[in-house]
N, CA and C atoms as an extended XYZ file, in Angstrom:
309
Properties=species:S:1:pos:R:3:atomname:S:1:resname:S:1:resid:I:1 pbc="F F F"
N        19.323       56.817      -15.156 N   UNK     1
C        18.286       56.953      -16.159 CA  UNK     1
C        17.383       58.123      -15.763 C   UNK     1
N        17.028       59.054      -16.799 N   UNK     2
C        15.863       60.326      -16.685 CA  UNK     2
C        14.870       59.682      -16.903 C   UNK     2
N        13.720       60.840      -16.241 N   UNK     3
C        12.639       60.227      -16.735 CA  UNK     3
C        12.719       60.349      -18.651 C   UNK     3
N        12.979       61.233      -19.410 N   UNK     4
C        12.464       61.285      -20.457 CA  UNK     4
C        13.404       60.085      -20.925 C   UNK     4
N        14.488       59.560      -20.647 N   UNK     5
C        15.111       58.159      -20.876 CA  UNK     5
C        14.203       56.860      -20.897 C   UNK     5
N        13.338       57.220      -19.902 N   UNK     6
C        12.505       55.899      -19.300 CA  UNK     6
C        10.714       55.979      -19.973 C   UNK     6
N        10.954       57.070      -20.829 N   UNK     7
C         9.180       57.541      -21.110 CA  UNK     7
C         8.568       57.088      -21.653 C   UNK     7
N         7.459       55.844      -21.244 N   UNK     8
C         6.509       55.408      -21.873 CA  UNK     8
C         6.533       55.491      -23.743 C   UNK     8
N         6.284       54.742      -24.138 N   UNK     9
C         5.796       54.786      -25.739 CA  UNK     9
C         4.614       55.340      -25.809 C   UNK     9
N         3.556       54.861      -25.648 N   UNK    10
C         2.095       55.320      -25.395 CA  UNK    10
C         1.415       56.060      -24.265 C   UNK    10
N         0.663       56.552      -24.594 N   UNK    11
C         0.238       57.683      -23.611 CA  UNK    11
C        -0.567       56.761      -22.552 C   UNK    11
N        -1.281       55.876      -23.194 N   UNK    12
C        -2.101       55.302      -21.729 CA  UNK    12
C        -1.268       53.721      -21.335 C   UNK    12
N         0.024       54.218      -21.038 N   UNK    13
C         0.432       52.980      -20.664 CA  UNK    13
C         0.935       53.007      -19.076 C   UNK    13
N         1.063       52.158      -18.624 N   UNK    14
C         0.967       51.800      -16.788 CA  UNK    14
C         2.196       53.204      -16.633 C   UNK    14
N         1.389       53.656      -15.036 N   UNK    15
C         2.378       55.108      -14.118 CA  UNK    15
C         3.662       54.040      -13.759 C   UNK    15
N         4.761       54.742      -13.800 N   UNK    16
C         6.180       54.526      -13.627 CA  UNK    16
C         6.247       54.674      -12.103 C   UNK    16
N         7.383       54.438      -11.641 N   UNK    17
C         7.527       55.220       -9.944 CA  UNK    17
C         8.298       56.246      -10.615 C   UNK    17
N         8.971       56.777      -11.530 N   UNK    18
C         9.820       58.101      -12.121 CA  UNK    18
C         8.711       58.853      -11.969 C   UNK    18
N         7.811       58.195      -12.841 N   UNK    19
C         6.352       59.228      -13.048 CA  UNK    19
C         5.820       59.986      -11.549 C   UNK    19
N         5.477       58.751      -10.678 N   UNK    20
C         4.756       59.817       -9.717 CA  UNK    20
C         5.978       60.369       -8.524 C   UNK    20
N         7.129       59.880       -8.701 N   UNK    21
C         8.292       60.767       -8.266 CA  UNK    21
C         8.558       62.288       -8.681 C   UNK    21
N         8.371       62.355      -10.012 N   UNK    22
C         8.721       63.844      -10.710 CA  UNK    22
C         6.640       63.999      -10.689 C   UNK    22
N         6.205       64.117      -10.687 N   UNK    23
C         4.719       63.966      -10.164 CA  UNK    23
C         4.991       64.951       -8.451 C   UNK    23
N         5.218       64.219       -7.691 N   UNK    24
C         5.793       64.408       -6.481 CA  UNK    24
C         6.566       65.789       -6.305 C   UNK    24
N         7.427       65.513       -7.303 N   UNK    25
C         8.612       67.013       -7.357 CA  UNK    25
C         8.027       68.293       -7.590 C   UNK    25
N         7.204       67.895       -9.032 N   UNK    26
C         6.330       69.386       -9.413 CA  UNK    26
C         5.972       69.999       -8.203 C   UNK    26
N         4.627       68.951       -7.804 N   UNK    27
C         4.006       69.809       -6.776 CA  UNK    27
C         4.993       70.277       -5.607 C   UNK    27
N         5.682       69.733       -4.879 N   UNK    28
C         6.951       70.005       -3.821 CA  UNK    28
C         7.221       71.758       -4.617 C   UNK    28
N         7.550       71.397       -5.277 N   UNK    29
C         8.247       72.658       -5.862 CA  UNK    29
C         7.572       73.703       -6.375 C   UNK    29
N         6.390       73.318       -6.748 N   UNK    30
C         5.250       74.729       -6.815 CA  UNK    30
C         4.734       75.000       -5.675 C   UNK    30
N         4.951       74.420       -4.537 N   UNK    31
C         4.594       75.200       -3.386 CA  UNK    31
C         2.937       74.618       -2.850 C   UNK    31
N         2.447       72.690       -3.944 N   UNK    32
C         1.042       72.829       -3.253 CA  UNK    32
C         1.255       71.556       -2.573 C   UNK    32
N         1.742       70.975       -2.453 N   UNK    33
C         2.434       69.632       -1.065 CA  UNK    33
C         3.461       70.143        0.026 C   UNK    33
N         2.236       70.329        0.958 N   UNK    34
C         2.850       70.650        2.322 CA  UNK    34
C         2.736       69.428        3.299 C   UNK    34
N         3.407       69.658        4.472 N   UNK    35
C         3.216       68.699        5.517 CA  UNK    35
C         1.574       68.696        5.840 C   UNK    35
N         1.209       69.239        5.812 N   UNK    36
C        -0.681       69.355        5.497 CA  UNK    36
C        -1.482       68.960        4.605 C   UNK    36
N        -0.926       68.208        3.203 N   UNK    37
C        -1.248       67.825        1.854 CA  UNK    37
C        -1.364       66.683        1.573 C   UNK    37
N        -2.240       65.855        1.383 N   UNK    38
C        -2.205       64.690        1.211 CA  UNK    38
C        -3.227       64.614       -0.707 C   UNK    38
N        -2.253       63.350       -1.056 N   UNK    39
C        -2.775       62.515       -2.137 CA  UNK    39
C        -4.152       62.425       -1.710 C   UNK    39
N        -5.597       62.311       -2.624 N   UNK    40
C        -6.871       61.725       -2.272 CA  UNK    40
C        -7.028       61.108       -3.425 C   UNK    40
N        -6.289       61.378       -4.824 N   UNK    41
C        -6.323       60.619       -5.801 CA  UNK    41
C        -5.695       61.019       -6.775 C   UNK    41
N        -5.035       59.955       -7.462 N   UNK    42
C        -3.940       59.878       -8.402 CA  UNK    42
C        -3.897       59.107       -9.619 C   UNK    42
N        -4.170       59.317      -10.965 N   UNK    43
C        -4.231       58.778      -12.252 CA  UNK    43
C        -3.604       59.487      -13.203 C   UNK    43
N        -3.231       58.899      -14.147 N   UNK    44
C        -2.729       59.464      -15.387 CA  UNK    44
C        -3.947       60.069      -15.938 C   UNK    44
N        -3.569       61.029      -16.341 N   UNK    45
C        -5.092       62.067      -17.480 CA  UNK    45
C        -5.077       61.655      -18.676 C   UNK    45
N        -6.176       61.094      -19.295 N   UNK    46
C        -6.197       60.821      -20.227 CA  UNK    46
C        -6.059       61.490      -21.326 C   UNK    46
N        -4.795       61.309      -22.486 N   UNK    47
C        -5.336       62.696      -23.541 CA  UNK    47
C        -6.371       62.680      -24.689 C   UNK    47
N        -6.563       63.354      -25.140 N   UNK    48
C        -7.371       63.575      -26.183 CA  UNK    48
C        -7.261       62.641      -27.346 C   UNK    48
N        -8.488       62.074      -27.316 N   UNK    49
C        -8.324       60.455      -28.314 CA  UNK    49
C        -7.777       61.266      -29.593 C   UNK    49
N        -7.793       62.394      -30.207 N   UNK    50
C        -7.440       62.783      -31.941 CA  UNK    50
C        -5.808       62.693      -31.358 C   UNK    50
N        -5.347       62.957      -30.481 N   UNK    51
C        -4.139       63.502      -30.336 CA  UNK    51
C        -3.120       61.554      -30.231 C   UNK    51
N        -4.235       61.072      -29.701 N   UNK    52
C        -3.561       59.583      -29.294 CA  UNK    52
C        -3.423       58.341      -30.891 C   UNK    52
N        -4.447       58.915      -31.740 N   UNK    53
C        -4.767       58.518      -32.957 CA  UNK    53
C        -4.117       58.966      -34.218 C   UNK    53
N        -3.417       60.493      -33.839 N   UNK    54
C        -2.309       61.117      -34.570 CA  UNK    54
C        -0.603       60.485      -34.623 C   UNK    54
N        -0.963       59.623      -33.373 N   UNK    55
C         0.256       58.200      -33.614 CA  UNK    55
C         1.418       59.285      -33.147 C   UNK    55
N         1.449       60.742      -32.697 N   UNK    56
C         2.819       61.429      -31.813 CA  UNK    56
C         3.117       61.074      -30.780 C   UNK    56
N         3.993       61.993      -30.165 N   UNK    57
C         3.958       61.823      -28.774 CA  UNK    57
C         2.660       62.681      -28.169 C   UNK    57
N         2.341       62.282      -26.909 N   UNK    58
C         1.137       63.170      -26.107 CA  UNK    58
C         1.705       63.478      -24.718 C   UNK    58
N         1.393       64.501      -24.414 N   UNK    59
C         1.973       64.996      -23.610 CA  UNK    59
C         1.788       64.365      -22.275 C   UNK    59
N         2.448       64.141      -20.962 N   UNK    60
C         2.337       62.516      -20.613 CA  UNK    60
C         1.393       63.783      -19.255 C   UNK    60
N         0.368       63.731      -18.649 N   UNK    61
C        -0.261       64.332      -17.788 CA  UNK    61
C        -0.473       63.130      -16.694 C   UNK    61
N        -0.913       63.840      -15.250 N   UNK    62
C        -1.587       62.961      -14.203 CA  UNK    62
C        -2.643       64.071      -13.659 C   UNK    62
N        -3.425       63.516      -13.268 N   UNK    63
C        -4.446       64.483      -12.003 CA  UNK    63
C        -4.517       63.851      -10.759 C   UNK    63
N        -4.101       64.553       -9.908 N   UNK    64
C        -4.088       64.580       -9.094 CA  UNK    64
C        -5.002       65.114       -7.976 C   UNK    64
N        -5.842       64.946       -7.150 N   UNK    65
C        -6.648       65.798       -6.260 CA  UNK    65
C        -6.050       65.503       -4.887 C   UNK    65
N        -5.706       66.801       -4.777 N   UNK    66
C        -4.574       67.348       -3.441 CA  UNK    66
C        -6.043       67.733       -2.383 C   UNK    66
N        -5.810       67.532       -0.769 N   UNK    67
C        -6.653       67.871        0.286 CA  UNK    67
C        -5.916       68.177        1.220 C   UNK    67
N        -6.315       68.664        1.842 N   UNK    68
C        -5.255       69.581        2.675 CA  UNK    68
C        -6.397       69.237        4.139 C   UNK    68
N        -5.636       68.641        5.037 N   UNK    69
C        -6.135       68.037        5.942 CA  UNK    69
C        -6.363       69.334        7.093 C   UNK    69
N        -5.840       70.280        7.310 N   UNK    70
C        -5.732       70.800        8.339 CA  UNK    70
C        -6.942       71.791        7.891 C   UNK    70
N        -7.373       71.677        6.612 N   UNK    71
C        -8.766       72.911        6.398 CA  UNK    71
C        -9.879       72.333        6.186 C   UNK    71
N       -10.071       71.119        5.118 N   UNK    72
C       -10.851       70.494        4.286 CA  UNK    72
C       -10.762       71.163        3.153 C   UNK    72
N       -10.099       71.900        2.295 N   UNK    73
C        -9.911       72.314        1.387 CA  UNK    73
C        -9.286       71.310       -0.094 C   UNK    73
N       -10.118       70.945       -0.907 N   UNK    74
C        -9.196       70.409       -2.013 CA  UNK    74
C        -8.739       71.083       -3.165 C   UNK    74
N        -8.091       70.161       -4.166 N   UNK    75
C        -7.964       71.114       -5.491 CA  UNK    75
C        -7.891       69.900       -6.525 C   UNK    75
N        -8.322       70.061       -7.565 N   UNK    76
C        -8.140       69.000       -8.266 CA  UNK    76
C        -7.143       69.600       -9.458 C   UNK    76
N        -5.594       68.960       -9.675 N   UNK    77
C        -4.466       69.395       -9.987 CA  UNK    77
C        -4.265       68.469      -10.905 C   UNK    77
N        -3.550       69.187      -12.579 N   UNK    78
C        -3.219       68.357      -13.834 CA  UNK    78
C        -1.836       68.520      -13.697 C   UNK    78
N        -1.054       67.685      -13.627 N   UNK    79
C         0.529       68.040      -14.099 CA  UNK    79
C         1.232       67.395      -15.220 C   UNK    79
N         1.587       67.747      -15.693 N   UNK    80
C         2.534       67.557      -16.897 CA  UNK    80
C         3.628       66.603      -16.193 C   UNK    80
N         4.632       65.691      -16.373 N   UNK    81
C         5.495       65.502      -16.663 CA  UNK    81
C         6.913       65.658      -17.464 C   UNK    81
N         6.143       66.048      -18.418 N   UNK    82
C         6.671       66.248      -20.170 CA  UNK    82
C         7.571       67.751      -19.292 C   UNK    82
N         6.511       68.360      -19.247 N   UNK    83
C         7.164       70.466      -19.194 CA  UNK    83
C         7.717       70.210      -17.743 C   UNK    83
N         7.262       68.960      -16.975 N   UNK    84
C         7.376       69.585      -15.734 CA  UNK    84
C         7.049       70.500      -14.840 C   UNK    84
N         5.531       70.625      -15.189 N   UNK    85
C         4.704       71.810      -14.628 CA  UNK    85
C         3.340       71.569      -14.324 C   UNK    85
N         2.607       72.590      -13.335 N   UNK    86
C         1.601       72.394      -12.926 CA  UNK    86
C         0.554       73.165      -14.069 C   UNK    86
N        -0.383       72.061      -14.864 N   UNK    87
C        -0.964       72.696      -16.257 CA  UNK    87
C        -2.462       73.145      -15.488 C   UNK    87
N        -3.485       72.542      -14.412 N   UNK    88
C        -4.197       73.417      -14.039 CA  UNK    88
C        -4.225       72.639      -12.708 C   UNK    88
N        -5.190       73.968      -11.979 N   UNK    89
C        -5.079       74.022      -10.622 CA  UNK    89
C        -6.778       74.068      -10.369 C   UNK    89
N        -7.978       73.626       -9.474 N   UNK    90
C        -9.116       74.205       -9.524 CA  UNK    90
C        -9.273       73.806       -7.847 C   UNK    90
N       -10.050       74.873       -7.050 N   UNK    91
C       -10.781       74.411       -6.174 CA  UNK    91
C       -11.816       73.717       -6.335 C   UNK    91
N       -11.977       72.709       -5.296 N   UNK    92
C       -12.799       71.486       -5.389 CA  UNK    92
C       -14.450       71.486       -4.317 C   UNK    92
N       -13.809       71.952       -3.294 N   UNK    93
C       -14.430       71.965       -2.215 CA  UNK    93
C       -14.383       73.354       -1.274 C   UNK    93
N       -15.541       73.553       -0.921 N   UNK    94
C       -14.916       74.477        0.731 CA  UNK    94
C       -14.719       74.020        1.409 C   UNK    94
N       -13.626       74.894        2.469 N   UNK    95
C       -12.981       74.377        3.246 CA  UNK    95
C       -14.248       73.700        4.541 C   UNK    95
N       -14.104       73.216        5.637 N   UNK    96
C       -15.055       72.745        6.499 CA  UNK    96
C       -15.138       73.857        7.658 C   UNK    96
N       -16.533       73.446        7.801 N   UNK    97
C       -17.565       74.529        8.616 CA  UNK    97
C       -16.979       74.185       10.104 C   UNK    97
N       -16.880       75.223       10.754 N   UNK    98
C       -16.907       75.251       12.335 CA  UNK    98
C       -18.028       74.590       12.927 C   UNK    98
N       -19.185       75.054       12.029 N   UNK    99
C       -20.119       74.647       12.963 CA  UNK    99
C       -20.875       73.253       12.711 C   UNK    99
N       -21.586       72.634       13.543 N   UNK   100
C       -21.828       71.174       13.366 CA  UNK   100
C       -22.907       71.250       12.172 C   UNK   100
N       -23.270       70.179       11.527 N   UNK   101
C       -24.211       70.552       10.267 CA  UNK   101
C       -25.414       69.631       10.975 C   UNK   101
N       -26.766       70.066       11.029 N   UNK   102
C       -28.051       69.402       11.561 CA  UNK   102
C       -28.932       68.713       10.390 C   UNK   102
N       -28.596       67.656       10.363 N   UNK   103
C       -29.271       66.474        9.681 CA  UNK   103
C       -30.858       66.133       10.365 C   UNK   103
């Protein structure tokens, strides 16, 4: 079975393990999950209530916010399922200071 075999009816209906498997793949394969990359959070993106109310299909998204342990650097990442692609990418954070911070 594909994922598009297995694809949800509705857009806000429960993540698959296909889902965050090909979820998984995108990023692997765009180059932003390294052995340095960790999940910090993972949900389906909600789409646009006109688009969910137009009774189509919606394009099935997750966000993801990727951290990268070895910098402190995050990104907060949309992926598609549907295209199979990474739809946006944003820095989140700077990376962490060398120096100690004085509270």
């Amino acid at each position: 079975m594909t994922l598009a075999e297995s694809r949800t009816t509705h857009p806000l209906t429960m993540t698959t393990a296909e889902e965050v498997a090909a979820v998984r793949e995108v990023l692997v394969d765009a180059g932003l999950l390294t052995e340095h990359v960790r999940y910090a959070f993972f949900a389906p993106e909600e789409p646009v209530k006109s688009e969910v109310l137009a009774g189509g299909d919606c394009d099935r998204r997750f966000r993801v916010v990727l951290l990268d342990i070895s910098t402190g650097r995050s990104w907060d990442t949309v992926v598609s399922t549907d295209s199979r692609s990474v739809v946006t990418r944003r820095s989140t954070a700077s990376p962490r200071s060398s120096t100690p911070s004085s509270r």
